[in-house]
C-alpha positions, 0 to 999 in steps of 0.5 A: 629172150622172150616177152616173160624174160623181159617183164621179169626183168621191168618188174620192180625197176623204181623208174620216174621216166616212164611217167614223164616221157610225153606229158603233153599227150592228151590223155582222152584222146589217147583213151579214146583210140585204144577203144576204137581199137579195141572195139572195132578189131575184128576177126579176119581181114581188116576193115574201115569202121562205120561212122556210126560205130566210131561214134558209139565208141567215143561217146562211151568214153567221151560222152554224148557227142554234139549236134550241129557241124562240130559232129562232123565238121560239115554238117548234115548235108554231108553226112556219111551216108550222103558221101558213101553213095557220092564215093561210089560213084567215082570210078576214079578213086578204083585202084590204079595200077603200080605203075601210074602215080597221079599224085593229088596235094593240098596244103592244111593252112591256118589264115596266121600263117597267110604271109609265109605260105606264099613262098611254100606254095611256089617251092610246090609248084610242080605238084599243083598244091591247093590249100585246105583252110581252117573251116573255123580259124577263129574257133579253138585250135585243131588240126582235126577240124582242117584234117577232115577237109583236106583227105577228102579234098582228092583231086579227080582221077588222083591215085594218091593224095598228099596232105602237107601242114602249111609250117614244112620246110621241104628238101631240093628236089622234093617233088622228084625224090616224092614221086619216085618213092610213091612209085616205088611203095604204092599201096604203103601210107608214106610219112615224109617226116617222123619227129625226132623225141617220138618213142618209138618212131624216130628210132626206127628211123635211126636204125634205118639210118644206121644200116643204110634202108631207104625206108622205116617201117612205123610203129603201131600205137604211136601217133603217125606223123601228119606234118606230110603224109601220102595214102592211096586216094580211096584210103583217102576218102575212107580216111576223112569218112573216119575222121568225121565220125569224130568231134573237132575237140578231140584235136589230134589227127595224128592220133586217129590217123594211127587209128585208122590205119590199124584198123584197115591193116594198113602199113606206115613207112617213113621215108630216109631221109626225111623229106620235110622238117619241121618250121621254126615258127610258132604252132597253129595247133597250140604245140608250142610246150611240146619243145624242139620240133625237128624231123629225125633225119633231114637232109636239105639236099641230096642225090639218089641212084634210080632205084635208092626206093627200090630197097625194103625196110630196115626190120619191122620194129613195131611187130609186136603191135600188128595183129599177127603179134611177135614171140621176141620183144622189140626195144627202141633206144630213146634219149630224154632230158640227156638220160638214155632209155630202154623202151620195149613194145609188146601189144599187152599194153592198154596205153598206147605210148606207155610201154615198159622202159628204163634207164639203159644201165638197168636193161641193155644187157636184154637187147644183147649188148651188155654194160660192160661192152658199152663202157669199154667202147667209150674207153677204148675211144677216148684212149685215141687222140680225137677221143682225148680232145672231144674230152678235153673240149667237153670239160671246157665247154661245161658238158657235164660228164654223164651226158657224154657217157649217156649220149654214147651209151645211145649212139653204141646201142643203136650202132648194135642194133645195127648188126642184126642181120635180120633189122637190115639190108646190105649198105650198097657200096656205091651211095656211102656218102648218104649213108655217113650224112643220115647217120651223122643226122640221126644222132644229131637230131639226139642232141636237142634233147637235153644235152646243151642246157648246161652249155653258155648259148654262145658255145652251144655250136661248138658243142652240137659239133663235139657231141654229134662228132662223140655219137657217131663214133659210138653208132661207128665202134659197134657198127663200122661203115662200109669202106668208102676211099674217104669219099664224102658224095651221095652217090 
Protein backbone atom coordinates (compact mmCIF):
# COMPACT_ATOMS: atom_id res chain seq x y z
CA UNK A 1 0.00 0.00 0.00
CA UNK A 2 1.35 3.12 -0.82
CA UNK A 3 0.56 7.15 -0.30
CA UNK A 4 -1.70 7.19 -4.09
CA UNK A 5 -3.96 3.79 -2.53
CA UNK A 6 -4.44 5.73 0.35
CA UNK A 7 -5.83 9.12 -0.91
CA UNK A 8 -8.03 6.92 -3.39
CA UNK A 9 -9.29 5.35 -0.74
CA UNK A 10 -10.09 9.06 1.37
CA UNK A 11 -11.50 10.39 -1.69
CA UNK A 12 -15.14 11.05 -1.77
CA UNK A 13 -15.56 9.69 2.19
CA UNK A 14 -18.62 12.16 3.24
CA UNK A 15 -16.65 12.62 6.78
CA UNK A 16 -17.80 15.69 9.29
CA UNK A 17 -15.23 14.33 11.71
CA UNK A 18 -12.14 15.76 10.23
CA UNK A 19 -13.66 19.13 10.60
CA UNK A 20 -14.58 18.66 14.05
CA UNK A 21 -11.39 16.79 15.62
CA UNK A 22 -9.86 20.18 17.52
CA UNK A 23 -12.09 23.06 17.25
CA UNK A 24 -10.16 24.72 19.86
CA UNK A 25 -6.88 25.07 17.96
CA UNK A 26 -6.25 28.80 16.92
CA UNK A 27 -6.36 28.66 13.38
CA UNK A 28 -3.54 32.02 12.84
CA UNK A 29 -1.29 30.49 15.17
CA UNK A 30 -1.39 26.99 13.23
CA UNK A 31 -1.23 29.14 9.71
CA UNK A 32 1.59 30.97 10.94
CA UNK A 33 3.82 27.92 11.88
CA UNK A 34 3.19 25.98 8.65
CA UNK A 35 4.90 29.27 7.09
CA UNK A 36 7.82 29.24 9.25
CA UNK A 37 8.01 26.02 8.21
CA UNK A 38 7.63 26.28 4.97
CA UNK A 39 9.85 29.44 4.43
CA UNK A 40 12.52 28.63 6.53
CA UNK A 41 13.38 24.74 5.31
CA UNK A 42 16.21 24.97 3.74
CA UNK A 43 18.55 22.79 1.58
CA UNK A 44 20.91 20.65 3.53
CA UNK A 45 21.66 20.51 7.42
CA UNK A 46 18.93 21.88 9.55
CA UNK A 47 19.49 25.24 10.99
CA UNK A 48 17.61 27.63 13.95
CA UNK A 49 16.22 30.45 12.13
CA UNK A 50 17.09 34.17 12.51
CA UNK A 51 14.81 36.52 14.54
CA UNK A 52 14.63 38.66 11.85
CA UNK A 53 13.54 35.86 9.51
CA UNK A 54 10.93 34.67 11.92
CA UNK A 55 9.48 38.13 12.20
CA UNK A 56 9.27 38.70 8.59
CA UNK A 57 7.35 35.77 8.24
CA UNK A 58 4.71 36.30 10.93
CA UNK A 59 3.84 39.68 9.91
CA UNK A 60 3.11 38.58 6.25
CA UNK A 61 0.76 36.51 7.82
CA UNK A 62 -0.22 38.44 10.80
CA UNK A 63 0.51 41.87 10.08
CA UNK A 64 2.93 44.56 11.32
CA UNK A 65 4.33 43.39 14.51
CA UNK A 66 4.13 45.63 17.65
CA UNK A 67 6.73 48.00 19.12
CA UNK A 68 7.48 47.88 22.46
CA UNK A 69 8.13 44.81 24.83
CA UNK A 70 5.16 42.56 23.64
CA UNK A 71 7.65 42.09 20.31
CA UNK A 72 9.86 40.20 22.14
CA UNK A 73 8.74 40.20 25.66
CA UNK A 74 11.68 41.90 27.17
CA UNK A 75 12.59 44.71 25.25
CA UNK A 76 15.17 46.49 23.34
CA UNK A 77 17.86 45.80 25.66
CA UNK A 78 17.76 42.31 24.98
CA UNK A 79 17.23 42.06 21.83
CA UNK A 80 18.77 39.06 19.83
CA UNK A 81 21.71 40.44 18.85
CA UNK A 82 22.57 41.60 22.42
CA UNK A 83 21.84 38.12 23.44
CA UNK A 84 23.76 36.04 20.75
CA UNK A 85 26.84 37.79 21.45
CA UNK A 86 26.21 37.21 25.51
CA UNK A 87 25.38 33.05 24.34
CA UNK A 88 28.70 33.24 22.85
CA UNK A 89 30.30 33.79 25.83
CA UNK A 90 29.15 31.14 27.76
CA UNK A 91 31.41 28.39 27.12
CA UNK A 92 29.01 26.41 29.70
CA UNK A 93 26.36 26.07 27.19
CA UNK A 94 29.43 24.09 24.75
CA UNK A 95 27.90 20.45 24.54
CA UNK A 96 28.76 17.97 27.30
CA UNK A 97 29.66 14.67 27.10
CA UNK A 98 26.82 11.73 26.97
CA UNK A 99 27.86 10.70 30.29
CA UNK A 100 27.50 14.14 32.51
CA UNK A 101 23.66 15.41 33.18
CA UNK A 102 23.69 18.39 35.14
CA UNK A 103 20.05 18.87 34.98
CA UNK A 104 18.84 22.95 35.10
CA UNK A 105 14.79 23.27 36.09
CA UNK A 106 12.27 25.96 36.32
CA UNK A 107 8.64 25.98 37.05
CA UNK A 108 6.39 28.34 34.55
CA UNK A 109 4.06 30.02 37.57
CA UNK A 110 1.05 32.31 37.12
CA UNK A 111 0.50 34.23 40.65
CA UNK A 112 -3.23 32.35 40.56
CA UNK A 113 -1.83 29.42 41.53
CA UNK A 114 0.56 30.92 44.62
CA UNK A 115 -1.21 28.74 46.98
CA UNK A 116 -0.82 25.22 45.56
CA UNK A 117 2.53 25.80 44.03
CA UNK A 118 4.38 25.25 47.38
CA UNK A 119 3.53 21.58 47.59
CA UNK A 120 5.10 21.12 44.02
CA UNK A 121 8.22 23.01 44.62
CA UNK A 122 8.81 20.86 47.79
CA UNK A 123 8.05 17.17 45.72
CA UNK A 124 11.08 18.95 43.19
CA UNK A 125 13.24 19.53 45.41
CA UNK A 126 15.77 17.30 44.54
CA UNK A 127 16.29 18.88 41.17
CA UNK A 128 16.58 22.59 42.93
CA UNK A 129 13.53 24.27 40.93
CA UNK A 130 13.03 27.78 40.40
CA UNK A 131 10.22 29.69 39.32
CA UNK A 132 9.80 31.45 36.11
CA UNK A 133 6.57 33.97 36.85
CA UNK A 134 4.31 35.51 34.21
CA UNK A 135 6.00 38.76 33.34
CA UNK A 136 2.55 40.26 32.78
CA UNK A 137 -0.12 38.29 34.88
CA UNK A 138 -2.47 40.73 34.83
CA UNK A 139 -2.13 41.26 30.76
CA UNK A 140 -4.08 38.63 28.77
CA UNK A 141 -3.55 34.95 29.19
CA UNK A 142 -0.29 33.37 27.24
CA UNK A 143 1.88 30.61 28.06
CA UNK A 144 4.09 32.42 25.26
CA UNK A 145 4.85 35.54 27.10
CA UNK A 146 6.20 32.92 30.38
CA UNK A 147 7.76 30.64 27.90
CA UNK A 148 10.34 33.02 26.41
CA UNK A 149 11.75 33.66 30.13
CA UNK A 150 11.69 30.33 31.37
CA UNK A 151 14.01 28.26 28.17
CA UNK A 152 16.24 31.33 28.65
CA UNK A 153 16.22 31.15 32.09
CA UNK A 154 19.49 27.93 32.03
CA UNK A 155 21.20 27.75 34.89
CA UNK A 156 24.99 27.87 34.79
CA UNK A 157 27.14 25.04 33.73
CA UNK A 158 23.64 23.04 33.07
CA UNK A 159 23.66 20.45 30.39
CA UNK A 160 20.16 20.37 30.11
CA UNK A 161 17.28 22.60 31.19
CA UNK A 162 13.85 21.28 32.06
CA UNK A 163 10.64 23.50 32.02
CA UNK A 164 7.82 22.41 34.03
CA UNK A 165 4.07 24.19 34.10
CA UNK A 166 3.25 25.17 37.85
CA UNK A 167 -0.39 22.67 37.35
CA UNK A 168 1.80 19.01 36.90
CA UNK A 169 1.22 16.16 39.03
CA UNK A 170 4.21 14.37 39.06
CA UNK A 171 5.00 10.39 39.79
CA UNK A 172 7.29 8.98 42.96
CA UNK A 173 10.63 9.00 42.17
CA UNK A 174 10.31 11.44 39.32
CA UNK A 175 13.48 12.92 39.52
CA UNK A 176 15.23 9.46 39.49
CA UNK A 177 13.20 8.05 36.75
CA UNK A 178 14.04 11.79 34.80
CA UNK A 179 17.70 11.73 35.45
CA UNK A 180 18.12 8.28 33.93
CA UNK A 181 16.16 8.97 30.90
CA UNK A 182 17.89 12.08 30.14
CA UNK A 183 21.20 10.02 30.30
CA UNK A 184 20.10 7.72 28.30
CA UNK A 185 18.68 9.99 25.19
CA UNK A 186 20.97 13.02 25.78
CA UNK A 187 20.61 15.10 22.55
CA UNK A 188 16.57 14.07 21.97
CA UNK A 189 14.01 17.11 23.37
CA UNK A 190 12.11 14.72 25.93
CA UNK A 191 8.36 15.26 26.81
CA UNK A 192 7.35 14.11 29.93
CA UNK A 193 3.64 13.80 28.93
CA UNK A 194 1.66 13.66 25.90
CA UNK A 195 -2.04 14.52 26.26
CA UNK A 196 -4.17 11.98 25.75
CA UNK A 197 -7.06 13.45 22.71
CA UNK A 198 -3.94 14.62 20.57
CA UNK A 199 -4.17 13.08 16.96
CA UNK A 200 -1.41 11.99 16.47
CA UNK A 201 0.84 11.91 19.69
CA UNK A 202 -1.13 10.13 22.23
CA UNK A 203 -1.31 7.22 19.99
CA UNK A 204 2.26 6.83 19.49
CA UNK A 205 2.44 6.52 22.93
CA UNK A 206 -0.46 3.99 22.88
CA UNK A 207 1.40 1.71 20.47
CA UNK A 208 4.63 2.26 22.69
CA UNK A 209 2.52 1.03 25.24
CA UNK A 210 1.29 -1.76 23.57
CA UNK A 211 4.59 -3.38 22.58
CA UNK A 212 6.38 -2.52 25.58
CA UNK A 213 9.03 0.92 24.27
CA UNK A 214 10.11 2.81 26.95
CA UNK A 215 10.26 5.62 24.56
CA UNK A 216 7.57 7.15 21.57
CA UNK A 217 8.95 8.95 19.00
CA UNK A 218 6.37 12.37 18.42
CA UNK A 219 4.75 13.36 15.65
CA UNK A 220 6.01 16.42 13.32
CA UNK A 221 3.08 19.01 12.88
CA UNK A 222 1.48 18.42 16.16
CA UNK A 223 2.02 20.66 18.88
CA UNK A 224 4.97 19.18 21.18
CA UNK A 225 3.63 18.95 24.58
CA UNK A 226 5.11 21.59 26.93
CA UNK A 227 3.31 20.53 30.36
CA UNK A 228 7.20 19.25 31.10
CA UNK A 229 9.74 19.24 28.28
CA UNK A 230 13.79 18.43 28.78
CA UNK A 231 16.25 19.99 25.72
CA UNK A 232 19.72 20.14 25.63
CA UNK A 233 20.66 23.72 27.47
CA UNK A 234 22.29 25.26 23.97
CA UNK A 235 18.85 23.90 22.15
CA UNK A 236 17.52 25.90 25.14
CA UNK A 237 18.77 29.23 24.64
CA UNK A 238 18.28 29.18 20.69
CA UNK A 239 14.74 27.82 21.77
CA UNK A 240 13.76 31.03 23.60
CA UNK A 241 15.89 33.22 20.79
CA UNK A 242 12.95 31.69 18.37
CA UNK A 243 10.40 32.50 20.73
CA UNK A 244 11.22 36.23 21.05
CA UNK A 245 11.02 36.71 17.65
CA UNK A 246 7.34 36.30 18.29
CA UNK A 247 4.32 38.42 19.65
CA UNK A 248 3.23 37.27 23.10
CA UNK A 249 -0.45 37.27 21.43
CA UNK A 250 0.21 34.17 19.18
CA UNK A 251 -0.05 32.40 22.76
CA UNK A 252 0.59 28.78 21.87
CA UNK A 253 4.14 27.92 22.79
CA UNK A 254 3.61 24.44 21.93
CA UNK A 255 2.72 25.13 18.57
CA UNK A 256 6.17 27.05 17.96
CA UNK A 257 8.23 24.80 20.06
CA UNK A 258 6.80 22.08 17.12
CA UNK A 259 8.59 24.85 15.12
CA UNK A 260 11.25 25.24 16.22
CA UNK A 261 12.46 21.65 16.46
CA UNK A 262 11.63 20.86 12.82
CA UNK A 263 13.49 23.57 12.04
CA UNK A 264 16.61 22.58 13.75
CA UNK A 265 16.05 18.64 12.67
CA UNK A 266 15.48 18.14 16.20
CA UNK A 267 13.90 14.57 17.68
CA UNK A 268 10.83 14.81 20.26
CA UNK A 269 10.33 11.71 22.27
CA UNK A 270 7.96 10.89 25.05
CA UNK A 271 8.83 9.10 27.65
CA UNK A 272 6.31 5.77 28.76
CA UNK A 273 5.25 5.81 30.95
CA UNK A 274 4.67 9.39 31.26
CA UNK A 275 6.18 11.17 33.97
CA UNK A 276 3.42 14.09 34.82
CA UNK A 277 -0.21 14.18 34.40
CA UNK A 278 -2.16 16.66 34.07
CA UNK A 279 -3.57 18.91 37.29
CA UNK A 280 -7.33 19.02 38.12
CA UNK A 281 -7.71 22.71 38.23
CA UNK A 282 -8.82 25.51 36.31
CA UNK A 283 -6.43 26.65 33.24
CA UNK A 284 -4.05 29.69 33.59
CA UNK A 285 -4.00 29.58 29.75
CA UNK A 286 -7.82 29.87 29.15
CA UNK A 287 -8.04 25.93 28.17
CA UNK A 288 -10.53 25.08 30.06
CA UNK A 289 -13.12 24.29 26.87
CA UNK A 290 -10.55 22.03 25.65
CA UNK A 291 -12.30 19.09 27.75
CA UNK A 292 -10.55 16.37 29.66
CA UNK A 293 -6.68 17.23 30.44
CA UNK A 294 -5.05 13.87 31.04
CA UNK A 295 -1.80 12.44 30.28
CA UNK A 296 -1.85 9.40 27.61
CA UNK A 297 -0.44 6.73 30.02
CA UNK A 298 0.59 7.99 33.88
CA UNK A 299 1.62 5.85 36.24
CA UNK A 300 1.46 7.42 39.89
CA UNK A 301 4.41 4.96 40.98
CA UNK A 302 6.40 2.27 39.38
CA UNK A 303 9.81 0.56 39.40
CA UNK A 304 12.49 0.11 36.51
CA UNK A 305 15.44 -2.14 35.91
CA UNK A 306 18.55 0.17 35.22
CA UNK A 307 18.59 -0.13 31.86
CA UNK A 308 14.45 0.23 31.19
CA UNK A 309 15.75 3.73 28.96
CA UNK A 310 18.25 1.87 27.29
CA UNK A 311 15.57 0.41 24.55
CA UNK A 312 14.89 2.29 21.29
CA UNK A 313 11.38 3.69 20.13
CA UNK A 314 8.70 1.88 19.15
CA UNK A 315 8.56 3.05 15.22
CA UNK A 316 8.73 6.25 13.92
CA UNK A 317 5.08 7.21 13.45
CA UNK A 318 5.71 10.63 12.20
CA UNK A 319 8.07 9.72 9.28
CA UNK A 320 5.99 10.90 6.93
CA UNK A 321 6.48 14.54 8.12
CA UNK A 322 10.43 14.50 8.52
CA UNK A 323 12.50 16.00 5.75
CA UNK A 324 13.62 12.60 4.50
CA UNK A 325 9.72 11.62 3.94
CA UNK A 326 8.45 7.69 3.85
CA UNK A 327 7.03 5.79 0.59
CA UNK A 328 4.35 3.93 3.18
CA UNK A 329 1.71 6.01 4.88
CA UNK A 330 1.68 5.89 8.49
CA UNK A 331 -1.94 5.83 10.31
CA UNK A 332 -2.98 6.91 14.01
CA UNK A 333 -6.21 5.09 15.55
CA UNK A 334 -7.97 8.11 17.43
CA UNK A 335 -11.19 8.04 19.59
CA UNK A 336 -13.54 11.03 19.64
CA UNK A 337 -16.90 11.98 20.74
CA UNK A 338 -17.04 7.45 21.22
CA UNK A 339 -16.54 7.17 17.54
CA UNK A 340 -13.14 5.56 16.53
CA UNK A 341 -11.12 7.11 13.68
CA UNK A 342 -8.66 6.38 11.15
CA UNK A 343 -5.97 9.31 10.57
CA UNK A 344 -3.36 9.01 8.36
CA UNK A 345 0.01 11.30 8.01
CA UNK A 346 1.62 12.27 4.70
CA UNK A 347 3.60 15.79 4.76
CA UNK A 348 1.49 17.03 1.50
CA UNK A 349 -0.74 18.68 3.66
CA UNK A 350 -0.74 22.39 4.21
CA UNK A 351 -2.58 22.32 7.87
CA UNK A 352 -0.60 20.66 10.12
CA UNK A 353 -3.56 19.05 12.40
CA UNK A 354 -5.87 18.39 9.50
CA UNK A 355 -4.85 15.18 7.80
CA UNK A 356 -6.93 12.82 5.98
CA UNK A 357 -9.12 10.47 8.53
CA UNK A 358 -12.60 8.46 8.77
CA UNK A 359 -14.38 6.26 10.53
CA UNK A 360 -12.47 2.79 10.93
CA UNK A 361 -15.22 0.99 9.18
CA UNK A 362 -14.45 2.87 6.01
CA UNK A 363 -10.35 2.42 6.03
CA UNK A 364 -9.19 -0.19 8.52
CA UNK A 365 -8.80 -2.62 5.92
CA UNK A 366 -5.83 -0.07 4.61
CA UNK A 367 -3.91 -0.50 7.69
CA UNK A 368 -3.93 -4.45 7.24
CA UNK A 369 -6.85 -5.52 9.48
CA UNK A 370 -10.04 -5.88 7.72
CA UNK A 371 -13.58 -5.30 9.33
CA UNK A 372 -14.53 -8.54 9.23
CA UNK A 373 -11.44 -9.38 11.65
CA UNK A 374 -12.36 -6.53 14.05
CA UNK A 375 -15.90 -7.94 14.35
CA UNK A 376 -15.04 -11.58 14.74
CA UNK A 377 -12.72 -10.69 17.59
CA UNK A 378 -15.65 -9.01 19.38
CA UNK A 379 -17.64 -12.02 18.69
CA UNK A 380 -15.59 -14.56 19.64
CA UNK A 381 -14.90 -12.38 23.23
CA UNK A 382 -18.21 -12.16 23.94
CA UNK A 383 -18.70 -15.83 23.40
CA UNK A 384 -16.50 -16.36 26.74
CA UNK A 385 -17.90 -16.09 30.04
CA UNK A 386 -16.21 -12.56 31.08
CA UNK A 387 -17.20 -11.21 27.39
CA UNK A 388 -21.08 -12.33 28.28
CA UNK A 389 -21.14 -10.47 31.70
CA UNK A 390 -19.19 -7.08 30.45
CA UNK A 391 -22.42 -7.29 27.97
CA UNK A 392 -24.61 -7.91 30.29
CA UNK A 393 -23.13 -5.25 32.72
CA UNK A 394 -23.08 -2.54 29.86
CA UNK A 395 -26.75 -2.96 29.00
CA UNK A 396 -27.27 -2.55 32.74
CA UNK A 397 -25.33 0.40 33.38
CA UNK A 398 -27.14 2.17 29.77
CA UNK A 399 -23.86 1.99 27.57
CA UNK A 400 -25.26 2.26 24.53
CA UNK A 401 -24.12 -0.75 22.15
CA UNK A 402 -22.23 1.04 19.52
CA UNK A 403 -19.65 2.53 22.05
CA UNK A 404 -18.61 -1.08 23.03
CA UNK A 405 -18.37 -1.97 19.62
CA UNK A 406 -16.37 1.41 18.59
CA UNK A 407 -14.25 1.05 21.65
CA UNK A 408 -13.02 -2.33 20.64
CA UNK A 409 -12.67 -1.51 17.22
CA UNK A 410 -9.80 1.08 18.89
CA UNK A 411 -8.44 -1.32 21.37
CA UNK A 412 -7.93 -4.41 18.27
CA UNK A 413 -6.76 -1.80 15.96
CA UNK A 414 -3.95 -0.91 18.04
CA UNK A 415 -3.38 -4.54 19.46
CA UNK A 416 -2.62 -5.00 15.21
CA UNK A 417 -0.46 -2.35 15.13
CA UNK A 418 1.32 -3.93 17.59
CA UNK A 419 2.32 -7.14 15.40
CA UNK A 420 4.43 -5.14 13.11
CA UNK A 421 7.65 -6.19 13.56
CA UNK A 422 9.09 -3.11 12.39
CA UNK A 423 6.79 -0.65 14.96
CA UNK A 424 8.19 -2.66 18.08
CA UNK A 425 11.06 -4.02 20.45
CA UNK A 426 10.79 -7.29 21.89
CA UNK A 427 8.70 -6.92 25.60
CA UNK A 428 11.59 -7.98 27.77
CA UNK A 429 10.31 -11.15 29.92
CA UNK A 430 11.34 -9.72 32.98
CA UNK A 431 9.18 -6.33 33.54
CA UNK A 432 5.39 -7.92 32.21
CA UNK A 433 3.69 -6.29 35.26
CA UNK A 434 4.58 -2.45 33.71
CA UNK A 435 3.78 -3.65 30.41
CA UNK A 436 -0.03 -4.98 31.27
CA UNK A 437 -0.11 -1.50 33.84
CA UNK A 438 0.74 0.86 30.72
CA UNK A 439 -1.49 -0.90 28.14
CA UNK A 440 -4.34 -1.16 30.69
CA UNK A 441 -3.71 2.82 31.00
CA UNK A 442 -3.24 3.51 27.45
CA UNK A 443 -6.97 2.53 26.81
CA UNK A 444 -7.99 3.71 29.91
CA UNK A 445 -7.16 7.18 29.05
CA UNK A 446 -9.54 6.44 25.82
CA UNK A 447 -12.54 6.25 28.09
CA UNK A 448 -12.95 9.96 28.59
CA UNK A 449 -13.57 10.75 25.14
CA UNK A 450 -17.25 10.23 25.05
CA UNK A 451 -17.90 6.91 26.31
CA UNK A 452 -19.48 7.80 29.94
CA UNK A 453 -21.94 10.54 28.74
CA UNK A 454 -24.54 8.43 28.62
CA UNK A 455 -23.96 6.64 32.04
CA UNK A 456 -25.72 8.13 35.53
CA UNK A 457 -22.55 9.89 37.53
CA UNK A 458 -23.19 7.49 40.30
CA UNK A 459 -22.24 4.63 37.71
CA UNK A 460 -19.52 6.18 35.81
CA UNK A 461 -16.81 4.05 37.88
CA UNK A 462 -18.21 1.04 37.46
CA UNK A 463 -18.29 1.54 33.82
CA UNK A 464 -14.69 3.05 33.37
CA UNK A 465 -13.62 -0.36 35.03
CA UNK A 466 -16.09 -2.45 32.39
CA UNK A 467 -14.94 -0.35 29.49
CA UNK A 468 -11.28 -0.27 30.38
CA UNK A 469 -11.41 -4.21 31.19
CA UNK A 470 -13.34 -4.52 27.12
CA UNK A 471 -10.44 -2.58 25.57
CA UNK A 472 -7.67 -4.47 26.88
CA UNK A 473 -9.24 -7.44 25.84
CA UNK A 474 -9.43 -6.09 22.44
CA UNK A 475 -5.47 -4.69 22.29
CA UNK A 476 -5.04 -8.50 23.91
CA UNK A 477 -6.80 -10.75 20.87
CA UNK A 478 -4.84 -9.33 18.56
CA UNK A 479 -2.00 -8.74 20.20
CA UNK A 480 -1.35 -11.37 23.56
CA UNK A 481 1.04 -10.34 26.32
CA UNK A 482 4.03 -12.11 26.60
CA UNK A 483 3.31 -15.05 29.52
CA UNK A 484 3.80 -13.83 32.90
CA UNK A 485 2.86 -16.59 35.77
CA UNK A 486 0.00 -14.42 36.83
CA UNK A 487 2.70 -11.91 38.21
CA UNK A 488 1.11 -8.78 38.47
CA UNK A 489 5.02 -6.55 39.84
CA UNK A 490 7.17 -4.28 37.68
CA UNK A 491 9.89 -5.82 37.38
Amino acid sequence: MDIDSVGHIMTGCDNDLEKDLDPFIPENCLLIAADLVRTLSVEGPARPAHAGEVKAVVAARHGALPTGPESAGHGDACGPAAREAVDRTRPDLLPAPASRVDLSTVVMHHPSRSGTIRPLLDRLAPLAPRLVTDPEPEGPRSPLRTAKHAWRAVAEGATHHLVLQDDVEICQDFAEHLLSAVRARPSDVIALYVNADSPSNSYAVRHAAAVGAPWAELVPGEFVPTLGLVMPAPAAVRLADFLDALPDRLRDDDAFVDVFCRLSDLRVTATVPNLLEHGAGLSAAGNDGHGARRSTVFLPSWERADDYWDEPPAGDRGAPMRATGSAEPHYAVSVRAAQCVVRFLHAADAHPLRQPCAAWRLVCATTGTPVDAVLAGLAEHLRTPAGADAVDRAAALGLPAEHVVELWAAGYLLGADALDPHKRPAPRPQRPGLLRRCRERAVDSWIDSGFLTAVPSADRPEARTLLTALALAAVDRARPLPHDGGARGDA
